[in-house]
VORO-974834 format. One record per residue (C-alpha): residue in three letters; x, y, z. Coordinates in steps of 0.02 Angstrom, whole numbers, plus 32768, in hexadecimal, padded with zeros to 4 digits. Layout:
BEGIN
+-------+------+------+------+
: marlo :    X :    Y :    Z :
+-------+------+------+------+
:   ALA :    X :    Y :    Z :
...
+-------+------+------+------+
This chain:
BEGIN
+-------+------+------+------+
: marlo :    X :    Y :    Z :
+-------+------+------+------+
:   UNK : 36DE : F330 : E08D :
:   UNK : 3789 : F2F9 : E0D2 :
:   UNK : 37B9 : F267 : E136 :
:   UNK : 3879 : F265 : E186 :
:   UNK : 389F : F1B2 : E19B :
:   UNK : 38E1 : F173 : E24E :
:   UNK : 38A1 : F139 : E2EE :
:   UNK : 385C : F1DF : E305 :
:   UNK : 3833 : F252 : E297 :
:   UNK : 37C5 : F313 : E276 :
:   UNK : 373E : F2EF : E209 :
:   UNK : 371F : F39D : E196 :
:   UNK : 3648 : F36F : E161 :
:   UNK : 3616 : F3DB : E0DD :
:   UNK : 356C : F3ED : E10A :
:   UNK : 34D4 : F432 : E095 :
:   UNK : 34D4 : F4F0 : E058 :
:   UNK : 3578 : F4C7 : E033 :
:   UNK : 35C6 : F510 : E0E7 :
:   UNK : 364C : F4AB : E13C :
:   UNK : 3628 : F47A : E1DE :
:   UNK : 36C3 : F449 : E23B :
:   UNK : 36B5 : F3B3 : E2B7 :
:   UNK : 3723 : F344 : E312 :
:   UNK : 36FF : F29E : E333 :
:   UNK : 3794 : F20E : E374 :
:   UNK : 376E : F19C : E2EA :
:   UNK : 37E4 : F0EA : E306 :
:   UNK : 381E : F083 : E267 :
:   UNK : 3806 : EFD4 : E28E :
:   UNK : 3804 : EF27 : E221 :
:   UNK : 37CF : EE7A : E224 :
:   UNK : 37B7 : EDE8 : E1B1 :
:   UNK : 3736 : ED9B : E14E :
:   UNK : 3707 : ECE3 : E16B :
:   UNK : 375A : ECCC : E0A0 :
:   UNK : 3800 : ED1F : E0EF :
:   UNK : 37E0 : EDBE : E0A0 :
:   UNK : 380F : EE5C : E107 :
:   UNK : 3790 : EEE8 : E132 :
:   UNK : 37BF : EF79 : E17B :
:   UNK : 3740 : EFF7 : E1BE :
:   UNK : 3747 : F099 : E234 :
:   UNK : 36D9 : F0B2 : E2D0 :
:   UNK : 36B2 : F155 : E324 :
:   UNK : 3642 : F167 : E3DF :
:   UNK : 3608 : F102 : E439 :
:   UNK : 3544 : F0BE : E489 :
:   UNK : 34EA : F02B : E4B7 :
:   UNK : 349C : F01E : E3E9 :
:   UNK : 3521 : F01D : E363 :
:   UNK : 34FB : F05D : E2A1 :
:   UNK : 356D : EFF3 : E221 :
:   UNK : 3563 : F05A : E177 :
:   UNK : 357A : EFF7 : E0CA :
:   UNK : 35A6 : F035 : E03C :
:   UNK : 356B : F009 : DF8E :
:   UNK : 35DF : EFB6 : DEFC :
:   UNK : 3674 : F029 : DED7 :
:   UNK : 365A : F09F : DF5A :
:   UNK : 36B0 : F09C : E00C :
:   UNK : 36A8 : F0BC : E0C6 :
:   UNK : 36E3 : F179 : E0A2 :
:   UNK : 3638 : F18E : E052 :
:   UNK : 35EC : F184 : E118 :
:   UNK : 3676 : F1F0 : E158 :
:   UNK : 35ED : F27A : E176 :
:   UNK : 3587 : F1EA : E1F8 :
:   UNK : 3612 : F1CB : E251 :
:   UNK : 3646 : F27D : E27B :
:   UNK : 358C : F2B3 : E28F :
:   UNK : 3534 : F229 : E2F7 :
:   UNK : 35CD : F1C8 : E366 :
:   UNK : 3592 : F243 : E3F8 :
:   UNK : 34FA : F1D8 : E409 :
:   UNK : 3521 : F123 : E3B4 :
:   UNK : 35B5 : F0AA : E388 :
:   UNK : 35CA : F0D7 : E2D0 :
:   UNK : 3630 : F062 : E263 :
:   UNK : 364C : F079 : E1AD :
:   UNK : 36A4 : EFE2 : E14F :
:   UNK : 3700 : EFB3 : E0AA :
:   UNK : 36A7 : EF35 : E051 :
:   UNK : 3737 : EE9B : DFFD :
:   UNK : 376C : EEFD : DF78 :
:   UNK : 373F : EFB4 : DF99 :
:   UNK : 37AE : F029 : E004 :
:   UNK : 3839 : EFDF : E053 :
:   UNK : 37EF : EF45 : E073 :
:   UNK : 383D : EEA2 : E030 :
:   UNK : 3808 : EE76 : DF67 :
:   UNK : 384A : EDB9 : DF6C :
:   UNK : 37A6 : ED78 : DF68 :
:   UNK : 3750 : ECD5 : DEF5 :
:   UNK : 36C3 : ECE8 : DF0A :
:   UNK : 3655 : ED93 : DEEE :
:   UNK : 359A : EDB9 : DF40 :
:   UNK : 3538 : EDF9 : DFAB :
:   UNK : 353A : ED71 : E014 :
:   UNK : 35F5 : ED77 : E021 :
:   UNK : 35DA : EE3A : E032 :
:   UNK : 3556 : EE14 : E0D3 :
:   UNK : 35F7 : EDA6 : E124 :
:   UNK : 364C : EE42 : E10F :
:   UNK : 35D1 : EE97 : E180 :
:   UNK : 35D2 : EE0B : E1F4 :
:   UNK : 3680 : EDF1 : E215 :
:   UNK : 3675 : EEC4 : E25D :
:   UNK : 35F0 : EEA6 : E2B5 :
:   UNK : 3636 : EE18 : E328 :
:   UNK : 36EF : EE63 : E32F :
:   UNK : 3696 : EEE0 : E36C :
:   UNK : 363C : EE73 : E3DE :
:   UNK : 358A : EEF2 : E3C1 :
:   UNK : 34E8 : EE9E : E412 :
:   UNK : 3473 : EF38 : E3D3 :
:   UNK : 3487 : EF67 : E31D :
:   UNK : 3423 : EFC3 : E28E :
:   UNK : 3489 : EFA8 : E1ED :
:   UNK : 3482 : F018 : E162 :
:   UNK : 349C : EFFD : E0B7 :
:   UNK : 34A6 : F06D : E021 :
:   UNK : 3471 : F020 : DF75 :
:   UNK : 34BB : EF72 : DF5F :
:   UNK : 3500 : EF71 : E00A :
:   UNK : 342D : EF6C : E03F :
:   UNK : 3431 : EEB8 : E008 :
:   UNK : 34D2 : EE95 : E057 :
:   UNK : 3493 : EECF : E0FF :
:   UNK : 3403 : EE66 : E0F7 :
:   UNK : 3473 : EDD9 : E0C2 :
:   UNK : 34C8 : EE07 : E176 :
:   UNK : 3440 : EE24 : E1E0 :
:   UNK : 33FF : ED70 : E1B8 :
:   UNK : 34B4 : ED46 : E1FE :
:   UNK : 349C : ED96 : E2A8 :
:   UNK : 340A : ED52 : E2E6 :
:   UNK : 33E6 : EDA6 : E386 :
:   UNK : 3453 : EE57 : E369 :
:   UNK : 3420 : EEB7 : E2D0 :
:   UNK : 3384 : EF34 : E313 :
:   UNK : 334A : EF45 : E251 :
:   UNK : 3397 : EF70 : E1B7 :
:   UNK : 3399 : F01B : E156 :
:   UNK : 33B7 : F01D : E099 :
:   UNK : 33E7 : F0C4 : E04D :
:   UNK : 33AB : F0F7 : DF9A :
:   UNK : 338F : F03D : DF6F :
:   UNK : 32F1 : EFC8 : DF92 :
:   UNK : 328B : F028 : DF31 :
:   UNK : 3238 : EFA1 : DEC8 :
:   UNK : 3259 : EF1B : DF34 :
:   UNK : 319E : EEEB : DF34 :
:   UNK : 3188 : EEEF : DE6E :
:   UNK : 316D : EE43 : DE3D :
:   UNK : 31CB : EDE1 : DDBD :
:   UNK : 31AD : ED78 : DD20 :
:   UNK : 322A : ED04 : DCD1 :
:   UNK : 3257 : ED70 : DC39 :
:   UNK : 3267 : EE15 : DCC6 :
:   UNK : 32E9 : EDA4 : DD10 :
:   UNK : 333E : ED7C : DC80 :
:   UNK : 3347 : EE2B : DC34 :
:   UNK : 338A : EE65 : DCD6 :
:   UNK : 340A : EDE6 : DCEA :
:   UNK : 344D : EE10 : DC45 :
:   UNK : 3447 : EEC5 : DC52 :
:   UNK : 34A9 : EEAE : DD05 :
:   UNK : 3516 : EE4A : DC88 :
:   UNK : 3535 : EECE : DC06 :
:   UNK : 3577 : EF47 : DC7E :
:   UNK : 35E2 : EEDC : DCEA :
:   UNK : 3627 : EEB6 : DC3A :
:   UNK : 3625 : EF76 : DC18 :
:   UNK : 368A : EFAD : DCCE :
:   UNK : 371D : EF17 : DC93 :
:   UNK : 3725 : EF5D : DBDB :
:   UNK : 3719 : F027 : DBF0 :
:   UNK : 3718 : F047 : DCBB :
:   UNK : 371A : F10B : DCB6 :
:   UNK : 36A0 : F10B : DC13 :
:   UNK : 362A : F095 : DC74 :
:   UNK : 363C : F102 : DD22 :
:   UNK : 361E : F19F : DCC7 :
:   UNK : 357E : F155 : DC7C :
:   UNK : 3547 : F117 : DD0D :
:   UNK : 3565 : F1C1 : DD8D :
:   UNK : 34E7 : F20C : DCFC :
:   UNK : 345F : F180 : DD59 :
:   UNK : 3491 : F1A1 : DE07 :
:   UNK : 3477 : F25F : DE26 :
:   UNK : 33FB : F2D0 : DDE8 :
:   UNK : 342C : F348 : DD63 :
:   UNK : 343B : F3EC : DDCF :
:   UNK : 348C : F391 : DE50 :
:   UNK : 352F : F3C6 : DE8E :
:   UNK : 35BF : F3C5 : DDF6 :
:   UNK : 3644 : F3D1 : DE54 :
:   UNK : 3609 : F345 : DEE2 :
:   UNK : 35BD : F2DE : DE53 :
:   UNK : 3675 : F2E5 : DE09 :
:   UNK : 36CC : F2C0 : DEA0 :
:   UNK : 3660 : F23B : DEC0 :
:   UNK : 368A : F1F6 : DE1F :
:   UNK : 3751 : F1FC : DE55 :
:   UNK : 3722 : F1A5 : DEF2 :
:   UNK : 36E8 : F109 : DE9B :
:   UNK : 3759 : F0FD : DE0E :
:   UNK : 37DC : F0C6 : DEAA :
:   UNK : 3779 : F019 : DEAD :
:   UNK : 37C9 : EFBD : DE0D :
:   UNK : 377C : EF77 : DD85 :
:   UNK : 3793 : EEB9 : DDA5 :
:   UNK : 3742 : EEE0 : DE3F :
:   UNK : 36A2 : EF2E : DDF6 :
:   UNK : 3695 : EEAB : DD71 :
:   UNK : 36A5 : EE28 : DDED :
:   UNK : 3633 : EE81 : DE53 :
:   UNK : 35AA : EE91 : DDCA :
:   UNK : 35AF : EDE9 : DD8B :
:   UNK : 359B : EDA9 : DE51 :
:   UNK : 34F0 : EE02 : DE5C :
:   UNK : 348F : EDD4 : DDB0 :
:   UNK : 3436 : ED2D : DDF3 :
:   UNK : 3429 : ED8D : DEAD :
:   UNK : 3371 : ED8C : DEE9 :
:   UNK : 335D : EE15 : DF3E :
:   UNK : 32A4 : EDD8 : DF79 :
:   UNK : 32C5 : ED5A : DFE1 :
:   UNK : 3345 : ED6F : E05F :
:   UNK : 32D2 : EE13 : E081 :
:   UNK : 323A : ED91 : E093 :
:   UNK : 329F : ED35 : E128 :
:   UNK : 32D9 : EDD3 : E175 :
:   UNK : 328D : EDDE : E219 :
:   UNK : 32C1 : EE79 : E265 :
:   UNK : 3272 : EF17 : E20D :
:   UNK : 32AA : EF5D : E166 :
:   UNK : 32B0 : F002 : E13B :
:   UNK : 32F4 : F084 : E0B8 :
:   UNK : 333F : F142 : E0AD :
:   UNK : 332A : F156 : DFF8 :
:   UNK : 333C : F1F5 : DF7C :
:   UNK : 32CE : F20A : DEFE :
:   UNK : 331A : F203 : DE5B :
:   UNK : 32B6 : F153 : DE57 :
:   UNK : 31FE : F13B : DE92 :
:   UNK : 3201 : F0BF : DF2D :
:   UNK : 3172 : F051 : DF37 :
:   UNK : 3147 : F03D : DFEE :
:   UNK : 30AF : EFDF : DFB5 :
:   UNK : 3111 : EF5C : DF5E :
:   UNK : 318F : EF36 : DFCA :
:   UNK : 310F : EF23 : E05C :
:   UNK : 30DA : EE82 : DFEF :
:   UNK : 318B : EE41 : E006 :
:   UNK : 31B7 : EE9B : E0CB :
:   UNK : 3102 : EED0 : E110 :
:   UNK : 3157 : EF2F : E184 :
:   UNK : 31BA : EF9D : E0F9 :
:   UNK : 31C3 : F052 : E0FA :
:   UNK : 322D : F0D5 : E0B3 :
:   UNK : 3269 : F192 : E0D6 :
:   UNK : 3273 : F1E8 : E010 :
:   UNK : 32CC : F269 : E017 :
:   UNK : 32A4 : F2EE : DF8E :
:   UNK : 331C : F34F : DF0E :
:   UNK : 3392 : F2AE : DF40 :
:   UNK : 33F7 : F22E : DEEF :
:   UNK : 344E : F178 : DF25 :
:   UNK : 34C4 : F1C5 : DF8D :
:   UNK : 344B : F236 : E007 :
:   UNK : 34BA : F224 : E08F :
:   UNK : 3548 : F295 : E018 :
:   UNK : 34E3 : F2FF : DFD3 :
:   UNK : 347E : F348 : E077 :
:   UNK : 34CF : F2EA : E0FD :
:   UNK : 347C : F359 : E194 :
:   UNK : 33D3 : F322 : E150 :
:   UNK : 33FC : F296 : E130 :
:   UNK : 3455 : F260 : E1E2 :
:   UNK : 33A1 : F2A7 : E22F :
:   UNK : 3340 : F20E : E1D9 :
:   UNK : 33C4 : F1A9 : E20E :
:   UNK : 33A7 : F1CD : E2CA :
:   UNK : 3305 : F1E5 : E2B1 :
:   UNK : 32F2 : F12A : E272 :
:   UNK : 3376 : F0C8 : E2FE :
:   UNK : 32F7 : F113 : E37C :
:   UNK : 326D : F0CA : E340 :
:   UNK : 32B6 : F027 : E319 :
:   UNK : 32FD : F038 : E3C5 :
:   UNK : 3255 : F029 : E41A :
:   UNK : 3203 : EFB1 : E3B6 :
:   UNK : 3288 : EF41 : E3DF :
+-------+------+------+------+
């Protein structure tokens, strides 16, 4: 996949089968800044009354949505953003969260000025789209998580907390001591093992870009996060495009978001929307429409 940068640019979307399908799409380089002074800089492509804001997860980019915003800006606004410290966004940032990360979000959406928004968000940048939607009260139609969620709904107990705080700890502690030893170890949890080599490995050169300060301040922002309850006060609907490399428990997370439901895409990992982006772009429309009329 290849993105030229500049106001506007040919997208190149390797699509599934592994044929290139050659579209062109003006696609405009814009920035603005987050309420801590922190720039983010995005790209939007098309135009339409309902606007789809992709977010990335940690160490990943807005490149990693290129193939949305060639595919679907005949029919929406599509805007892909840097998170603070990814891309070419700004990295002079105290503190680190997804709270900070849903600001992010929010200060796109209103330079932007959209009224009618679904916001997308791939792994930890789920969270941080809920964290914006509860900042837009009256503009976000619902929010979409991709590959994450999936055990939103398990429940809890004081020593599960602990444990996972201090595994989150261990490897934020691993990506500041050994970053490509801990990103090679990781890639090995984040595709399946027939998957692509030669997209899993350019993946992993894709994320290696984000530096190592940034993913251990990242890391060590998210071990307290609870990811239950800012879904709890959500009220616009939540939903999910997962793969299925991990079981998602619908069930579950209905306890925490009754009105939770998820896409699982099969033979797919946490980056769906790389691996078979045509499919994947289907759900995508398929799910704005609905959340569209149930607005």
């Amino acid at each position: 996949m290849k993105r030229l940068a500049g106001a506007v640019v040919s997208l190149a979307v390797l699509a599934s089968c592994g044929q290139e399908v050659q579209v062109t799409t003006p696609v405009e380089r814009k920035q603005c800044l987050a309420p801590d002074g922190v720039t983010i800089v995005y790209s939007v492509a098309g135009a339409g009354e309902t606007a789809l804001v992709f977010v990335h997860g940690g160490l990943a980019d807005r490149t990693f949505f290129d193939g949305q915003l060639a595919a679907l800006g005949d029919r929406y606004r599509v805007i892909a953003l840097d998170l603070a410290g990814h891309g070419e966004s700004g990295t002079d940032r105290k503190a680190w969260g997804l709270p900070q990360f849903g600001t992010d979000v929010k200060a796109v959406v209103e330079a932007e000025n959209l009224t009618r928004v679904v916001l997308f968000g791939n792994s930890l940048g789920g969270p941080a789209a809920v964290e914006a939607a509860l900042l837009l009260p009256g503009r976000v139609l619902g929010v979409v998580g991709i590959d994450t969620f999936q055990d939103l709904g398990h429940p809890q107990t004081p020593e599960d907390a602990r444990l996972a705080a201090e595994e989150t700890r261990k490897r934020a502690e691993a990506f500041r001591d050994d970053y490509q030893g801990a990103m090679k170890g990781m890639m090995k949890a984040l595709f399946h093992a027939d998957a692509d080599p030669t997209l899993v490995a350019e993946t992993e050169q894709r994320m290696l870009k984000t530096s190592s300060a940034v993913a251990y301040a990242m890391l060590s922002g998210v071990i307290d996060y609870d990811w239950q309850g800012p879904a709890r006060r959500l009220t616009v609907p939540l939903r999910a495009i997962n793969g299925d490399l991990y079981p998602t428990d619908i069930e579950a997370a209905r306890k925490v978001k009754a009105d939770f439901d998820a896409i699982v895409m099969t033979d797919a990992g946490h980056y769906p929307m790389l691996e078979r982006p045509e499919e994947f772009n289907r759900h995508v429309a398929a799910v704005v429409e609905a959340l569209g009329t149930t607005k």
